[in-house]
C-alpha distance (Angstrom), angle and dihedral (degrees) to the residues before:
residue distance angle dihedral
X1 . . .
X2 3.98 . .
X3 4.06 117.4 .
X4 3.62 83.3 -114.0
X5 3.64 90.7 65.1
X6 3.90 91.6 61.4
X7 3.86 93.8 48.5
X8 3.65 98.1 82.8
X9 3.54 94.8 31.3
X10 3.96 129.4 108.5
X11 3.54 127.7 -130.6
X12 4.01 83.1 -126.0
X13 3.98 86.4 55.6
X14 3.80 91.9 45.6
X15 3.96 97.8 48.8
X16 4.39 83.5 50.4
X17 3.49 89.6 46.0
X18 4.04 93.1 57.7
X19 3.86 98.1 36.6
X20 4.07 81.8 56.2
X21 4.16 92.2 47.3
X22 3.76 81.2 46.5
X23 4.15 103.3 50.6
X24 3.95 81.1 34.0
X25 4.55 88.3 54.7
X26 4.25 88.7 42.8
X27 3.80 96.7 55.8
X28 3.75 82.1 62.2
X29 4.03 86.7 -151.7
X30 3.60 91.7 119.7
X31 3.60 129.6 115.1
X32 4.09 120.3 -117.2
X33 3.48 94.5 -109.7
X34 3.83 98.2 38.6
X35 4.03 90.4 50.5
X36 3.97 78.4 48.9
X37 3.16 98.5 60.9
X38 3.81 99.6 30.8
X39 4.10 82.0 56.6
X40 4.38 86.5 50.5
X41 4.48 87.8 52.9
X42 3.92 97.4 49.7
X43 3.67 94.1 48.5
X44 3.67 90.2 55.0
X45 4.12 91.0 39.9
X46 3.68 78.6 46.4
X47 3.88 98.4 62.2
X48 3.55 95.3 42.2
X49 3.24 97.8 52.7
X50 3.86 84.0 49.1
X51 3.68 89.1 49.3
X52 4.06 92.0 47.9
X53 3.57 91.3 49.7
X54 3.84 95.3 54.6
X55 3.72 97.8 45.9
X56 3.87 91.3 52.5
X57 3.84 87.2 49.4
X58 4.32 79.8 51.9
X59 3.63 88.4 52.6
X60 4.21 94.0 46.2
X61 3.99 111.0 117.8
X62 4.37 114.4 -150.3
X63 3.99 100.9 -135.9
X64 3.34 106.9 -160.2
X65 4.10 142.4 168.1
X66 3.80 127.5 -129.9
X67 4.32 113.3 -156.1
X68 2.87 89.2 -89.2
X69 3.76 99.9 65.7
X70 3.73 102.3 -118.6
X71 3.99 120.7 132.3
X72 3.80 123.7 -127.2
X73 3.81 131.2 177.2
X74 3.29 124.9 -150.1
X75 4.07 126.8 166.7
X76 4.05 114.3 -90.7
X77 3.97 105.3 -116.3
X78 3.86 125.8 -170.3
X79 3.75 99.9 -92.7
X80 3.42 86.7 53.8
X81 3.98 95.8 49.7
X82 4.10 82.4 47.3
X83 3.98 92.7 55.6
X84 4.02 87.6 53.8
């Protein structure tokens, strides 16, 4: 599997794609070279899922309310994400 493969794909697409290499791996009909190779694409569709999950955590806004009931938004930074 090429980088160019993963461009166009969704993380949606990505997660299918590895929970098929993985009921394809625990049949344990597959060929050496086949479970090879199947191995090689889920640890790419691995990392960029990994790598689409963190940049939508980037992208994550904290809403939050002050006493007197008014909204603000402000981005979600690590020590945040710790505290939770």
């Amino acid at each position: 599997m090429k980088s160019d493969d993963l461009k166009n794909l969704t993380f949606e697409d990505a997660m299918s794609g590895l929970e098929s290499i993985d009921k394809e791996l625990e049949t344990g009909q597959i060929k050496l070279d086949d479970a090879v190779e199947a191995y090689e694409k889920a640890t790419k569709l691995k990392k960029f899922c990994e790598e689409k999950l963190k940049n939508a955590e980037l992208k994550v806004e904290k809403i939050e309310q002050d006493k007197d009931g008014n909204l603000t938004v402000s981005s979600l930074d690590e020590k945040d994400m710790a505290d939770e």
